[in-house]
C-alpha positions as CSV (number, residue, x, y, z in Angstrom):
1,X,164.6,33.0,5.3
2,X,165.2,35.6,7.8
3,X,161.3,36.9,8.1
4,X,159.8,39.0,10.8
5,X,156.2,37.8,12.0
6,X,155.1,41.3,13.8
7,X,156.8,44.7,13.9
8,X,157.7,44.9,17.5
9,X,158.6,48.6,17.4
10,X,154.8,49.8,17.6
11,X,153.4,47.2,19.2
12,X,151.5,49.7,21.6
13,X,149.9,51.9,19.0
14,X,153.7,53.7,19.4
15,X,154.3,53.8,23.3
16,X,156.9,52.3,24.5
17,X,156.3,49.0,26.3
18,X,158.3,49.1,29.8
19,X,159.0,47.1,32.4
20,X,155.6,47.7,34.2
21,X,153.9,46.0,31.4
22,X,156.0,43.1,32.2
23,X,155.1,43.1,36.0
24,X,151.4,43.2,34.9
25,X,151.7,40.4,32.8
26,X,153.6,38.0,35.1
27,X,150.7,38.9,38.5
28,X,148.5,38.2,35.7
29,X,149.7,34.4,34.7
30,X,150.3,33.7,38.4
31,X,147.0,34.7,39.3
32,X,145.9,31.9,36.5
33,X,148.2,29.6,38.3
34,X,146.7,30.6,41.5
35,X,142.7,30.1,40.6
36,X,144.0,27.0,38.8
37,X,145.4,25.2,41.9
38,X,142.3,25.9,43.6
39,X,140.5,23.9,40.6
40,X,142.7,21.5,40.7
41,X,142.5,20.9,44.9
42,X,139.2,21.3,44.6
43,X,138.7,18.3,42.4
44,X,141.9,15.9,44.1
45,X,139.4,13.2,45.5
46,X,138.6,13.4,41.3
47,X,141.9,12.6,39.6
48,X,140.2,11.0,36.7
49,X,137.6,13.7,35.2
50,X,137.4,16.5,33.2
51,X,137.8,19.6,35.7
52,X,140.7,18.0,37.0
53,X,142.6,17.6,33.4
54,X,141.4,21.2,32.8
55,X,143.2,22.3,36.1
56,X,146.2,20.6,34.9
57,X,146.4,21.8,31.5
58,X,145.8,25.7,33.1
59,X,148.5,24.9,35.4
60,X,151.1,23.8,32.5
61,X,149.6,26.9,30.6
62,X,150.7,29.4,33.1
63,X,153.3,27.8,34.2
64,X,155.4,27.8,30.6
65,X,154.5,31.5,30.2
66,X,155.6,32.6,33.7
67,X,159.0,30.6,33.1
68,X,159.5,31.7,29.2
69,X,159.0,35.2,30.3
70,X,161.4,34.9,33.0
71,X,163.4,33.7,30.5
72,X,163.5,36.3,28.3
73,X,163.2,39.1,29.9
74,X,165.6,38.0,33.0
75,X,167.7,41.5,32.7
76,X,165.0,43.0,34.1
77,X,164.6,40.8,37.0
78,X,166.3,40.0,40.2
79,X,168.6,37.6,39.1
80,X,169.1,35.4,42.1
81,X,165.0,34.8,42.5
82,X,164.4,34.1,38.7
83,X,167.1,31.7,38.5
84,X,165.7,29.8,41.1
85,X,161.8,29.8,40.4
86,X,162.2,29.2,36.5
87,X,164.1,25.6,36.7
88,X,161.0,24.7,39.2
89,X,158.1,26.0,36.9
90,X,159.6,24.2,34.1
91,X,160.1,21.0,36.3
92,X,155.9,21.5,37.4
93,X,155.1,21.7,34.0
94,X,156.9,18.6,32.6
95,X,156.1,16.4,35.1
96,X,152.2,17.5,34.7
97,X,152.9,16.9,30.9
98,X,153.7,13.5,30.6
99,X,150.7,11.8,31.6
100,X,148.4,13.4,29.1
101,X,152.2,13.2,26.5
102,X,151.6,9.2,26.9
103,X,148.0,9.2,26.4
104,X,148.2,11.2,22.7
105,X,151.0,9.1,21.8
106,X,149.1,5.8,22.3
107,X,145.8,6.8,21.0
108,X,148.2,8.4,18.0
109,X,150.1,4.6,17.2
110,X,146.6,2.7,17.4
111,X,145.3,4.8,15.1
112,X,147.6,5.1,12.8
113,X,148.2,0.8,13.2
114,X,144.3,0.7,12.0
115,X,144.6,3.7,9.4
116,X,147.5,1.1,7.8
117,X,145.3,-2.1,8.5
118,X,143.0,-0.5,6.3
119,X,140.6,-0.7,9.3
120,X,139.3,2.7,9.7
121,X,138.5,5.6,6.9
122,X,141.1,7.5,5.3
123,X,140.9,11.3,6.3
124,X,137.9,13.2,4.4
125,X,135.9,10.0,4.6
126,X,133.2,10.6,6.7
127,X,131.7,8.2,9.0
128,X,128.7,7.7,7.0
129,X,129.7,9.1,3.4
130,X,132.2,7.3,0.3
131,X,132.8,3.9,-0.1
132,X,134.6,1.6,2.2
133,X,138.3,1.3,1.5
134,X,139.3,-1.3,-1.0
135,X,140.3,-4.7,0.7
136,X,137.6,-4.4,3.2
137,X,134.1,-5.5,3.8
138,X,131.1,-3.5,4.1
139,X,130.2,-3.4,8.2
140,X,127.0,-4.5,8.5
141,X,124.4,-2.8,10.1
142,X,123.9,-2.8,14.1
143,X,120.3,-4.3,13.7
144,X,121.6,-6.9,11.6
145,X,124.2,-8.1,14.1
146,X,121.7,-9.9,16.5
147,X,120.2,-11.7,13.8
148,X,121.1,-15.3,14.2
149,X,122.3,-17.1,10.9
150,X,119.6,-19.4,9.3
151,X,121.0,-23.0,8.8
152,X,119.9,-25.9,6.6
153,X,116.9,-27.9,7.5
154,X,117.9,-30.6,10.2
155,X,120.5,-28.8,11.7
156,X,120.3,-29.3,15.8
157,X,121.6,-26.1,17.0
158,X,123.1,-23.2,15.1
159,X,126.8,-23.2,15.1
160,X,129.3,-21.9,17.5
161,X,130.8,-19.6,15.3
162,X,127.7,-17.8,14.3
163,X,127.1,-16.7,18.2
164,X,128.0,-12.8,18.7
165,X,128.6,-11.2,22.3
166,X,126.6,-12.4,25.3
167,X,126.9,-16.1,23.9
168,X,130.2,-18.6,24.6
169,X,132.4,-16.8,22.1
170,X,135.1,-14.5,23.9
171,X,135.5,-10.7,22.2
172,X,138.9,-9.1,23.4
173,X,139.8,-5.8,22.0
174,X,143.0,-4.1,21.4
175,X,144.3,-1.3,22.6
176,X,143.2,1.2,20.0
177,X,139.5,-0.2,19.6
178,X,139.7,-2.4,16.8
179,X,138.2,-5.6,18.3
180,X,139.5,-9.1,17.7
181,X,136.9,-11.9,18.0
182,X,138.1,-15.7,19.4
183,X,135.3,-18.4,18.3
184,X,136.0,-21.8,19.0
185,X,134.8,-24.3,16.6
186,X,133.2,-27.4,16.5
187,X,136.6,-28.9,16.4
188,X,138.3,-27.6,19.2
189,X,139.8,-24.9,16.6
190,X,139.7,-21.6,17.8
191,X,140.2,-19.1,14.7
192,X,141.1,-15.2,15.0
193,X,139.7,-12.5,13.1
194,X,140.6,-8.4,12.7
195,X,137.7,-6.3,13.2
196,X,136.7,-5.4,9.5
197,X,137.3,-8.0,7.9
198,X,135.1,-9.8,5.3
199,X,134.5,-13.4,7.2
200,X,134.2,-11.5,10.5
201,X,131.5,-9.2,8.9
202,X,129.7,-12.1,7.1
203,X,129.5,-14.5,10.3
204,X,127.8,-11.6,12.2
205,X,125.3,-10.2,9.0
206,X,124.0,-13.8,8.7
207,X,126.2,-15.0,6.0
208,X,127.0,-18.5,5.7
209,X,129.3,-19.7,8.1
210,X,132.5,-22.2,7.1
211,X,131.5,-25.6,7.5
212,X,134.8,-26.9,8.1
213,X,135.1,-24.5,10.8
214,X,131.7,-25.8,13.0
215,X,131.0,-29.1,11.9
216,X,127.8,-28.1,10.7
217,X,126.5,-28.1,6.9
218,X,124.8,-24.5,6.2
219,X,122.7,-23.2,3.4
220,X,122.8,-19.9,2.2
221,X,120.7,-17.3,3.8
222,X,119.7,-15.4,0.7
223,X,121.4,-12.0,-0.9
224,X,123.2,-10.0,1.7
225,X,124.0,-7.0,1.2
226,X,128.0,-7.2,1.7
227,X,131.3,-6.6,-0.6
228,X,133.2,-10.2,-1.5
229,X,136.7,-9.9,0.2
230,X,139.1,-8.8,-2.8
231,X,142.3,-11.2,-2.6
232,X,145.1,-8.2,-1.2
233,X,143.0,-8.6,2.3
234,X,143.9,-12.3,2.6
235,X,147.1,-11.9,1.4
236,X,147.5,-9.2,4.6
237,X,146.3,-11.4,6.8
238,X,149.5,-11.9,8.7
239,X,150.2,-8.1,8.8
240,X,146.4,-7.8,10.5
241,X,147.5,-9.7,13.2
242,X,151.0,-8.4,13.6
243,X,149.1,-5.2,14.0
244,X,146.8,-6.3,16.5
245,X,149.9,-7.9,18.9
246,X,152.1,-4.6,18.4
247,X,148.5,-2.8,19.6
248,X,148.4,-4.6,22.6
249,X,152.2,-4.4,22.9
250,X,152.3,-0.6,22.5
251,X,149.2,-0.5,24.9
252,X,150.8,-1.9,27.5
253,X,153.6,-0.3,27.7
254,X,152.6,3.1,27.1
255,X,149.7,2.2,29.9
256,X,152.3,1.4,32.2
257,X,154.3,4.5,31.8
258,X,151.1,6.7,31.7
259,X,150.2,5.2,35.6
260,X,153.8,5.9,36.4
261,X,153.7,9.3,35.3
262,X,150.3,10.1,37.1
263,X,151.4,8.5,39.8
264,X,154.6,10.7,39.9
265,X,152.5,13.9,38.9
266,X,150.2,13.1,41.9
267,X,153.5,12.7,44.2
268,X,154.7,16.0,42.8
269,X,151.8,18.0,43.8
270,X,151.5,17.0,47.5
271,X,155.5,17.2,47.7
272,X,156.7,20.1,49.6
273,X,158.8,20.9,46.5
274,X,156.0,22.0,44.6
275,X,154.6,23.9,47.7
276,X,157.4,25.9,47.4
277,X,156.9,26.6,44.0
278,X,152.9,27.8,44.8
279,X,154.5,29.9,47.2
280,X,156.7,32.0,45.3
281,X,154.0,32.2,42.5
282,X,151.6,33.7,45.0
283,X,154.1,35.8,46.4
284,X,154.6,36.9,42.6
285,X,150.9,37.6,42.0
286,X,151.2,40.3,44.7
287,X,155.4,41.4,44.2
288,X,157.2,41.1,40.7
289,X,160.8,41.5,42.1
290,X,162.2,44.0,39.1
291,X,165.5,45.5,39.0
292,X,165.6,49.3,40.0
293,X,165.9,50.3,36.0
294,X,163.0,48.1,34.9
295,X,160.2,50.6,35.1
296,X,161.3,52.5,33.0
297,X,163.3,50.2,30.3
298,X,161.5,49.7,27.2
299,X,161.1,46.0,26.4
300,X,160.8,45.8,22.6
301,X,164.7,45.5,22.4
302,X,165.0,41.9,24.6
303,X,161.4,40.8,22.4
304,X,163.3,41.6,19.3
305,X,166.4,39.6,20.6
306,X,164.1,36.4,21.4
307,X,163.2,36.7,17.8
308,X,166.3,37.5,16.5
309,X,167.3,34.0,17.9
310,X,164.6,32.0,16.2
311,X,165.3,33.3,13.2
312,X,168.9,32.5,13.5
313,X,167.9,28.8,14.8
314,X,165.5,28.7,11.7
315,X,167.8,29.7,9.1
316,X,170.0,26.8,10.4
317,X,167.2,24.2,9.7
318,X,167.6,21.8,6.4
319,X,164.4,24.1,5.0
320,X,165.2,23.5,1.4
321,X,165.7,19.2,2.1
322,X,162.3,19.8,4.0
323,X,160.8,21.6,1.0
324,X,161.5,17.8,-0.9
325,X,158.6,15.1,-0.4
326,X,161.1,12.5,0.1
327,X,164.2,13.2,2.4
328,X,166.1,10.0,2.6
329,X,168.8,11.2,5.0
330,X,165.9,10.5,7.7
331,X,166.3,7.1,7.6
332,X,170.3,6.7,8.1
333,X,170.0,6.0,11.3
334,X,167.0,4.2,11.1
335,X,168.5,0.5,12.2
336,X,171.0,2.3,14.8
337,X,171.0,0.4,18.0
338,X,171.1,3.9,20.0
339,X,168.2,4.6,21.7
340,X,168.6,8.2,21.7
341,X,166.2,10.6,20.2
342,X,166.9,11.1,16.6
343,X,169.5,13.0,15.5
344,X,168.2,15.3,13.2
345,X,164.9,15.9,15.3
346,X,167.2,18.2,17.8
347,X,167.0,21.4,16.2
348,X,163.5,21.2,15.2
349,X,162.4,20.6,18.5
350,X,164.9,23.7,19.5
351,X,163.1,25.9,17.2
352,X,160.0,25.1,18.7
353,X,160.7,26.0,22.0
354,X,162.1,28.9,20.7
355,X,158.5,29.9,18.5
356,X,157.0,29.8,22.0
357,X,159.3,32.2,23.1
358,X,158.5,34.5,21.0
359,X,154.8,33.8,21.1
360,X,155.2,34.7,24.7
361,X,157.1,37.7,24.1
362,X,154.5,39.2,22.1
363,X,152.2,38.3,24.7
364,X,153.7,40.7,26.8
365,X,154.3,43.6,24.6
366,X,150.6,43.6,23.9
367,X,149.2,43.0,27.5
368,X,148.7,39.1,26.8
369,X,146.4,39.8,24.0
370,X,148.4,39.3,20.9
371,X,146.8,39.3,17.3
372,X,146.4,36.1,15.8
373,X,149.3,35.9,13.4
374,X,148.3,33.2,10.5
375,X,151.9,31.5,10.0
376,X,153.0,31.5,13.9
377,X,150.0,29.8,14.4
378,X,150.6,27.2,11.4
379,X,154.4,27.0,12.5
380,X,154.1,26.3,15.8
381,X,150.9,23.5,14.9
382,X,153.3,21.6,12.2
383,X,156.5,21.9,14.9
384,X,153.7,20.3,17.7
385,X,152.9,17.8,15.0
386,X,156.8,16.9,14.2
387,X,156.8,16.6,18.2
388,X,154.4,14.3,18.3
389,X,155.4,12.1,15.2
390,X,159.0,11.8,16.9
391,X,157.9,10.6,20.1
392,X,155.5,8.4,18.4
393,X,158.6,6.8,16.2
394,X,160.7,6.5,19.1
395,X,158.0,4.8,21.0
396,X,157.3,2.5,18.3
397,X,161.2,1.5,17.8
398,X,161.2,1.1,21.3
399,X,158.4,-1.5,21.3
400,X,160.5,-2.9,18.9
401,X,163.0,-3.9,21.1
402,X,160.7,-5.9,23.0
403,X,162.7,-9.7,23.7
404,X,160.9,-12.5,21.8
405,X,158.4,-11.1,20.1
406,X,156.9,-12.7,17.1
407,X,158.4,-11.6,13.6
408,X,154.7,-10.4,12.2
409,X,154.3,-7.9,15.1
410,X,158.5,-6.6,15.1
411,X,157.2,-6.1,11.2
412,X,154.3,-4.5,12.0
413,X,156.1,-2.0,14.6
414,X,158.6,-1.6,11.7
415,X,156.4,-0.5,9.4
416,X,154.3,1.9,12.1
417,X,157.9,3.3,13.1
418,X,158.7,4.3,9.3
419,X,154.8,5.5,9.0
420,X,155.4,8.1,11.9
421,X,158.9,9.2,10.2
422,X,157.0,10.1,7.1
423,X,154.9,12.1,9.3
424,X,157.9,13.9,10.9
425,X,158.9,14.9,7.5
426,X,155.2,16.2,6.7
427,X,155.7,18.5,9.6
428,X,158.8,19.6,8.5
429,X,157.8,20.3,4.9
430,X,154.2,22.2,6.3
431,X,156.4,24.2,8.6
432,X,158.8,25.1,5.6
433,X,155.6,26.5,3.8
434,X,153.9,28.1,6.8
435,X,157.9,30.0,7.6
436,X,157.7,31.7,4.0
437,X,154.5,32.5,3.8
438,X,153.9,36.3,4.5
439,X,152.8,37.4,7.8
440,X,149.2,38.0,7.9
441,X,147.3,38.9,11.2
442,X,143.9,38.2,11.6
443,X,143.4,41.5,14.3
């Protein structure tokens, strides 16, 4: 298991890589965190748009590198200075994290509550290519939508149900898109409907509309070109709506906590605390406080240790139960009360942080421009995947916890909180392949 990505002892074409290579790269990521606190003043009145995000995300970026490379190579370092500035950088950059963190992890639980709706494609299904999924209707075209239904011949009005937005009917949309139409009916009955499924799609293409439902007898409009709805999508009709209230359940909360942590990311910024972290990052863009000995110390041994270490933290993973499709021990714990993370989530997460050590380490050996290598870049994407599917679970479970909820949305959560553990053991199994793969660099 024990595989080494790059050969750190020529990284430099044979010359060794000293200290001053170190003190180039560290002026060089604070002058990124310089130009991108300018961006990001620059656009404050703007908190909401693009340049602004981009600021942030440039911010994080140099911010991790600065602190991972203080990290690593702290021997070479004043000791007193980088112990104080690295706990700060990694504070700046988590609390600039979480907003955008909560944001992924709600668009990532909508989708995946429609994906197992059967409301949107499965992946490979283009928008406009392959046949719709089995158990659902046919959308009709936009043109078609406005169309009002024809009725039978002494009909008064057409009937409430057949009305589409901009009439009485009220549209409200969950949190991840997927609309859910209210029509009242003639008979005071108001009636619910999933975007996508077969009655919603028919009342808006012009198909005949349930009598019992307006009041109102109707004749059929002719041949429309929609699929019949295939009994399984009845029979999931409960589970549609469960999904919809865990949707708006899940959006709410992870809404809430998103404003919180912008709110507390835009407190952080004007705080005096992170003016004293811009300080000593400017003062670093000019000054790299090294030890007397660092000029001249060659760095590949202390690079060699940071991958020496994720190796080590590797080899202690459960690769070959993550080499299984199925790893049942995942879901011990699965009922357990305990809100803490997972517990066998811990050392995958370590690992990762570890990977971006030594992607950080290499930066640095080769003047922050690294060759590509093929299987750090596919382990560190299935590790960020693994991330994300944990949080995603937790968040989920958490939902779950919510007082007085109805049984078909706590069953719906339930079944979105197993979906993302599934995808924490797809991470684990892509990272086992991309680990033993050999090393390829694309320079």
């Amino acid at each position: 298991m024990a595989q080494r990505h790059h050969d750190l002892t020529d990284s430099a074409a044979g010359a060794p890589v000293t200290g001053d290579a170190l003190a180039g790269y560290l002026r060089a990521r604070a002058t990124e965190f310089l130009r991108a606190l300018r961006l990001q003043r620059e656009g404050g009145s703007h908190g909401g748009t693009d340049e602004a995000a981009e600021a942030a995300r440039a911010l994080r970026r140099s911010a991790r590198r600065i602190s991972g490379s203080l990290h690593t190579f702290r021997a070479l370092l004043d000791a007193d200075w980088s112990e104080e500035i690295r706990p700060e950088l990694a504070w700046l950059s988590g609390t600039l994290a979480l907003e955008h963190a909560y944001e992924a992890r709600l668009e990532r639980l909508l989708l995946a509550l429609q994906r197992l709706s059967g409301a949107t494609a499965v992946p490979g299904q283009g928008a406009g290519g392959g046949a719709p999924l089995h158990g659902t209707a046919a959308l009709p075209d936009p043109a078609e939508t406005s169309t009002a239904p024809r009725t039978a011949p002494g009909t008064a009005h057409p009937p409430a149900t057949a009305r589409t937005a901009g009439g009485p009917a009220a549209a409200s949309r969950t949190a991840g898109g997927a609309p859910v139409t209210s029509r009242t009916a003639g008979n005071g009955a108001v009636t619910s409907r999933a975007a996508g499924s077969t009655s919603a799609a028919s009342r808006t293409a012009g198909a005949p509309v349930d009598s019992r439902a307006t009041g109102t007898a109707t004749a059929s409009p002719g041949p429309v070109a929609t699929a019949p709805a295939p009994g399984p999508l009845v029979e999931r009709g409960n589970l549609t709506v469960g999904a919809a209230k865990a949707g708006a359940l899940l959006d709410r909360q992870l809404t809430l906590a998103r404003t919180r942590a912008h709110s507390t990311a835009l407190q952080a910024l004007g705080s005096s605390r992170f003016h004293a972290v811009a300080d000593k990052v400017a003062v670093l863009a000019s000054e790299v406080p090294l030890t007397p000995d660092a000029p001249g110390t060659d760095l590949v041994p202390l690079a060699t240790a940071a991958e020496e270490r994720l190796t080590d933290a590797v080899a202690a993973l459960p690769l070959v139960t993550a080499g299984h499709p199925y790893n049942a021990e995942a879901l011990v714990h699965g009922l357990s009360p305990d809100t803490a993370p997972h517990p066998q989530d811990a050392p995958w997460h370590q690992v990762r942080l570890l990977l971006r050590l030594h992607r950080y380490a290499l930066e640095v050996l080769h003047d922050g421009d690294c060759p590509p290598d093929v299987r750090l870049i596919a382990a560190g994407e299935a590790l960020d995947r693994h991330r994300d599917a944990s949080e995603a679970a937790a968040a989920a479970a958490q939902a779950a916890r919510t007082p007085r909820i109805a049984p078909a949305t706590a069953y719906a959560l339930g079944v979105l909180h197993a979906d993302q553990r599934h995808e924490v053991e797809a991470a684990r199994y892509a990272f086992q392949r991309a680990w033993q793969r050999p090393a390829v660099s694309t320079a």
